[in-house]
N, C-alpha and C positions, 0 to 999 in steps of 0.2 A: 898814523893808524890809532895809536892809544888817543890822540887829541878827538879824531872822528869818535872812537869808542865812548869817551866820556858826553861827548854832547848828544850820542844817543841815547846814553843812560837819561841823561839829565834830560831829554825829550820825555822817553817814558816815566817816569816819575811824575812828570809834568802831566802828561795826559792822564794816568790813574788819579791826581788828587783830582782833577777834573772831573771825572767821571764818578767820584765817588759820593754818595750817598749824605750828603752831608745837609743840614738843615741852613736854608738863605733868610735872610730877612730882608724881605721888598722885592720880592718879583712882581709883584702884582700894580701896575701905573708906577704915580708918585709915592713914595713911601720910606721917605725920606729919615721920621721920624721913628721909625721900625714899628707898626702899628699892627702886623700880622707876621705869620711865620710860614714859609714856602719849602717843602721840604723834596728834593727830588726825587722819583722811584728810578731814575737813571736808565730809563727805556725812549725811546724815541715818539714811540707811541704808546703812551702811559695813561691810563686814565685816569680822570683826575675827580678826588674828594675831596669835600672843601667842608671843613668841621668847624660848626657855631659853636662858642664856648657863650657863658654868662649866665648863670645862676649864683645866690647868696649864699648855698645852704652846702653845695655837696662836690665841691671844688672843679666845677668841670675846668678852669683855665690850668687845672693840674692832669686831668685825666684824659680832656683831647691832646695834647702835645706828644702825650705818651704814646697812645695810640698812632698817632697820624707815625711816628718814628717807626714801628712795630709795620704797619702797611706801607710807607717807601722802602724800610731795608729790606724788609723780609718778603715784600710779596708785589715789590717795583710800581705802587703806584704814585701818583704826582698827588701829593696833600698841601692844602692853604689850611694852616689854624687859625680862627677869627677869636677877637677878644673883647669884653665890654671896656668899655674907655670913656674918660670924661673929654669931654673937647678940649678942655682946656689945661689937659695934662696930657696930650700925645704919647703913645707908646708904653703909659702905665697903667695894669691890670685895675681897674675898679668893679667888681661883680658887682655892689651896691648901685653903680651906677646904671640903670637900667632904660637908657633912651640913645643909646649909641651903639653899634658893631660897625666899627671901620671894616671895610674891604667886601661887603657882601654882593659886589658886581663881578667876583670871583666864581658867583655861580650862573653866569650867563652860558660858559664853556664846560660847566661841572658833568662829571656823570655821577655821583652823588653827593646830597646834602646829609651830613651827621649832625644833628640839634641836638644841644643841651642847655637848653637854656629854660628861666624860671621868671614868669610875671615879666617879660621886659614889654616894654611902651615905645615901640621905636617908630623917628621919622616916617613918613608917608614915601621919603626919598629910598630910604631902606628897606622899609616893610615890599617895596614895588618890587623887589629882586629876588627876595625869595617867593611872593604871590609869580613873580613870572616864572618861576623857576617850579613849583608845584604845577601850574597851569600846563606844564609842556608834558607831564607824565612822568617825570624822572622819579626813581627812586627815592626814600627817604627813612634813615635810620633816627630812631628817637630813645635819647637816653636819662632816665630815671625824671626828672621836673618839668622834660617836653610834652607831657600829658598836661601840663597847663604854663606852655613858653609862654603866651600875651597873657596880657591882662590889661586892656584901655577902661579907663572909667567911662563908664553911662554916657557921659556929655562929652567926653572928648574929641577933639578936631580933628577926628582919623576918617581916614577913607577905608581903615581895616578892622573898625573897632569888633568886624563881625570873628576875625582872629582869637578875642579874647576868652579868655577860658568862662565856660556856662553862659556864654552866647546865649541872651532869649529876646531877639530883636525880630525885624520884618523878614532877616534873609531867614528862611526856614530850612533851608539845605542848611544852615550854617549851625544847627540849635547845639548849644554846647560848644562852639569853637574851633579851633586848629585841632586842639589833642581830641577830639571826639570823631571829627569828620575823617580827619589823615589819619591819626594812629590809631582810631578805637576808643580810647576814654580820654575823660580830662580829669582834673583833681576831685577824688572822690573821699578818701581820709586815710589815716594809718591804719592799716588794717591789726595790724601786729604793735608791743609796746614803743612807742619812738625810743632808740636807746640802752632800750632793756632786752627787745628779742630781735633777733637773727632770721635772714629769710638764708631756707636750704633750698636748693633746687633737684625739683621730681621733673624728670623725662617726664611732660609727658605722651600716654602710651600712642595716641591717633600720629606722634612726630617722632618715635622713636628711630625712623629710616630716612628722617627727611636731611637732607644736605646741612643745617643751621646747627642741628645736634651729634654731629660729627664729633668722634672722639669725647664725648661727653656722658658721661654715668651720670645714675643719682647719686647726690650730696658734692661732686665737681662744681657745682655753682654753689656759691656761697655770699653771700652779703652782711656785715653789722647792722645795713640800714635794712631798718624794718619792711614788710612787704604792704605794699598800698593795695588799696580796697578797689575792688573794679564790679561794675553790675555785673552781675550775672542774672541768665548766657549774654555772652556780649556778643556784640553785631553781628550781622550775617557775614560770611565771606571769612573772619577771623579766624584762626589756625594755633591753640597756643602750642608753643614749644615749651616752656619750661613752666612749671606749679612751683608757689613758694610756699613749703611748709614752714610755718613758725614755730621758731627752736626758743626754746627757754635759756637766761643763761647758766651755765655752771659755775660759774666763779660771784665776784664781787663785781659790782660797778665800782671802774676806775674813771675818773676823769681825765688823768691824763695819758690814757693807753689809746692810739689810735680807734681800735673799736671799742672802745668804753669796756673791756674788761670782757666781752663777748670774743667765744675761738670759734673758728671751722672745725674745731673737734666735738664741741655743744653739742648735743644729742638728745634732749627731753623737749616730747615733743609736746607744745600749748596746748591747752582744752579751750578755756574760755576767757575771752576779757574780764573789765570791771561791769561789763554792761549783761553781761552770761551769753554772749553773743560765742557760737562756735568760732572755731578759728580757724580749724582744718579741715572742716565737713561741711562745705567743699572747700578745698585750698582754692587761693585767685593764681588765676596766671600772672607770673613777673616777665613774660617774653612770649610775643607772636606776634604774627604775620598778617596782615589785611590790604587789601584793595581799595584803593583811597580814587576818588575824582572829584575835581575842585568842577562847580557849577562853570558851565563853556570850558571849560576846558579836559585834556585827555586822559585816560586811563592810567594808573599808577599804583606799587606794590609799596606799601611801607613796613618797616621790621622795627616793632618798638620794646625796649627791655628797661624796667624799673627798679633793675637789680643796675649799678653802675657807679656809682661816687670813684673818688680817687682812690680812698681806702678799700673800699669792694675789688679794684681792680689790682691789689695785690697778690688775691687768690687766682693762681694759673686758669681754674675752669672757668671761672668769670669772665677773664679777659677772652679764652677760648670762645665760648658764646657772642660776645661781641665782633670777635676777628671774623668769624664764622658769618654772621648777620650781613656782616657788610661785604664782604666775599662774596656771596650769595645774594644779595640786594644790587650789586655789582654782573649778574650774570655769568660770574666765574663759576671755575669747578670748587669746591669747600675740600681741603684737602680732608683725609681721611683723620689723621690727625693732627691738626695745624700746630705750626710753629708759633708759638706765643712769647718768647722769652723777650724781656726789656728789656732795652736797647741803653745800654748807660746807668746811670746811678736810675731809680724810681722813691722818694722818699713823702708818699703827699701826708697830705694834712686830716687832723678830723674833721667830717662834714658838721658845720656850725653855724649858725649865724655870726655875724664879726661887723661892731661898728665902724661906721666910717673913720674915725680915727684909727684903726686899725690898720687899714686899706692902706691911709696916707704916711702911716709910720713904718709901714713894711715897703714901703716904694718896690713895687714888684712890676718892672720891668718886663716888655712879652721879648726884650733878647734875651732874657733872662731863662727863658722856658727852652732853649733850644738845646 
């Protein structure tokens, strides 16, 4: 009887680390090399997000991992983290490297795509998985430099070049690009000082009820990175949820403080740039909601927010916003007030440019990010 006992223990044990939430590397084909990270929601029927990482500037290979952690434990869905990579260093993070994302056939089965990515140039082989994957109607979350993810030179031998950010070719549906046509805009400038001022987040008021701003006040959203300039009124269909007031800082610029010396306590609000340009009259939206259709193909809801970096998602109401976007870009209910809390240590980086010798001296591993 105690010998039965013991092997049933030793059964269950066995079945809960099995079950438990824990982040794989290489579920997806071959992947041998550990080139993405597959995290389970431990549901049977789990939907599943599959998060592009790759930009230079604002560390998203630090801020999807986190995330996609935050929606398996906490809220069971099935997440693929995608990484930019040189070919010929398998499985090591290169953001500068911008013509590679292993795994993007992860989104053939996805029920949504989370982009973060900035100017990449990728394969015809690549680019085909996510155009197939816009084309079907799915959902799509875009965060802070997906307002301009492509960027193919004029003469390039793409079959996507019309992807690129400020598109002004023959396709006319396409004028301006990915970030214009799916999310709304594409890169239009800092609208706030890079560095120096803070985007706060205003409710605002037409989305104060809407499920995305759940549990969320004004100045709960908070960013160091500055707030990008968007046309105004932008497109038809657009919905914003959150206004970024630019906050002046109250301290010193630090160089080496995560947000350059900028707090979420900062409270003097901008008047004007160096150009006497207003700054808050009207604030731009850093977050909303639009209706995207790629020409032949079907109807789709995108939620893009410019508030995001790794450092931004330190602030609970930040990460809220985003947990919230994709909850609700997902067809779920947005809880009333979501559970947001990191999953593990969280310790990222300043948003920066970093030469390639940086890249290669940090050998930054994507089993690294698990």
């Amino acid at each position: 009887m105690k010998l039965f006992k013991l092997l049933l223990g030793s059964l269950f044990v066995i079945l809960i680390g099995c079950t438990a939430q824990k982040p794989v590397v290489g579920q997806l084909g071959q992947n041998e090399s550990g080139q993405w990270l597959s995290f389970n929601g431990g549901k049977a029927d789990a939907k599943k997000i599959v998060f592009v990482s790759g930009d230079e500037e604002y560390r998203s290979e630090e801020a999807l991992p986190m995330l996609a952690k935050i929606m398996s434990t906490r809220y069971g869905y099935d997440c693929t983290v995608l990484f930019a990579q040189q070919p010929s260093v398998p499985g090591v993070i290169n953001p500068n490297y911008g013509m590679n994302i292993p795994g993007l056939e992860a989104l053939a089965d996805a029920d949504l795509m989370v982009i973060f990515t900035r100017f990449r140039k990728l394969p015809d082989a690549q680019m085909k998985h996510i155009d197939e994957y816009l084309k079907s109607g799915r959902p799509v979350v875009g965060i802070r430099t997906s307002t301009h993810a492509f960027n193919f030179a004029d003469d390039a031998n793409s079959s996507y070049i019309h992807y690129k950010n400020g598109y002004k070719g023959d396709k006319k549906e396409w004028a301006d690009g990915f970030g214009r046509l799916v999310l709304g805009e594409k890169w239009i400038s800092h609208h706030g000082h890079h560095k120096h001022q803070s985007t706060r987040g205003i409710v605002a008021a037409e989305s104060a009820s809407h499920p995305i701003t759940n549990g969320i006040k004004d100045a709960d959203v908070w960013g160091s990175t500055d707030v990008y300039g968007v046309r105004l009124p932008m497109l038809d269909g657009v919905q914003p949820m959150i206004l970024g007031q630019v906050i002046n800082r109250a301290g010193e610029y630090d160089a080496n403080d995560v947000w350059y010396g900028m707090k979420p306590s900062d409270s003097e609000v901008a008047d004007t740039n160096k150009k006497g340009q207003k700054l808050n009259d009207p604030m731009m939206p850093v977050a909303w909601t639009k209706p995207y259709q790629l020409p032949g193909g079907k109807k789709g809801m995108a939620f893009a927010s410019t508030v995001g970096s790794s450092s931004d998602l330190l602030v609970e109401g930040t990460r809220r916003l985003l947990v919230n976007g994709i909850i609700w870009s997902l067809g779920d209910k947005v809880p009333a007030k979501a559970n947001v809390d990191v999953i593990g240590e969280y310790n990222p980086s300043q948003y920066a440019f970093q030469k390639n010798e940086y890249w290669e001296s940090k050998n930054m591993k994507v089993t690294d990010q698990k």
